[in-house]
N, C-alpha and C positions, 0 to 999 in steps of 0.2 A: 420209602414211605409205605406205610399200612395202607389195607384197605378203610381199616377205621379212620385214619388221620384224615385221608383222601374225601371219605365221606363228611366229617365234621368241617374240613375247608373248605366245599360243594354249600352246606350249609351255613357255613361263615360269609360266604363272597354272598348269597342273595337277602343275608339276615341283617347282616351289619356292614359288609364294607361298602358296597353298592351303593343304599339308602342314605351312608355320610358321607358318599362323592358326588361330585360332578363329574357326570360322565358325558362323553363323547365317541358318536358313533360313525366309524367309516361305512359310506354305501356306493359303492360302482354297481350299475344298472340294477339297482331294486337290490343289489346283492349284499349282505352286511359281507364287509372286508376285514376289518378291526376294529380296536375301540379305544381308549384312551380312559381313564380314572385319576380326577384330581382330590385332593385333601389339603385343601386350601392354596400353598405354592408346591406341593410337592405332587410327584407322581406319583400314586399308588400300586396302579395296575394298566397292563398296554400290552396288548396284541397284535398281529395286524396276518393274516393268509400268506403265510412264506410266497407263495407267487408275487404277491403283490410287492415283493421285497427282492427280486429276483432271485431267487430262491428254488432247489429241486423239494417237492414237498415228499414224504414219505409216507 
């Protein structure tokens, strides 16, 4: 992936995909953990802090 690409998806995800989701946000102790993004039944976008996954993060 480009930097340009990288840039225009940065500004994609807070212009347009964000705005027509329902989003959903993880918080363990005040701390965001992940998030979840729906569009209508489907999932769009989902993260979640590999720890919280048990997971070694890098």
């Amino acid at each position: 992936m480009t930097d340009d690409f990288i840039a225009q998806e940065r500004k994609n995800v807070a212009e347009i995909y964000l705005p027509n989701t329902d989003t959903w946000v993880a918080e363990i102790d005040g701390k965001v953990e992940g998030f979840i993004a729906l569009m209508g039944n489907e999932v769009e976008m989902k993260t979640m802090n590999c720890k919280q996954l048990g997971g070694a993060c890098d």
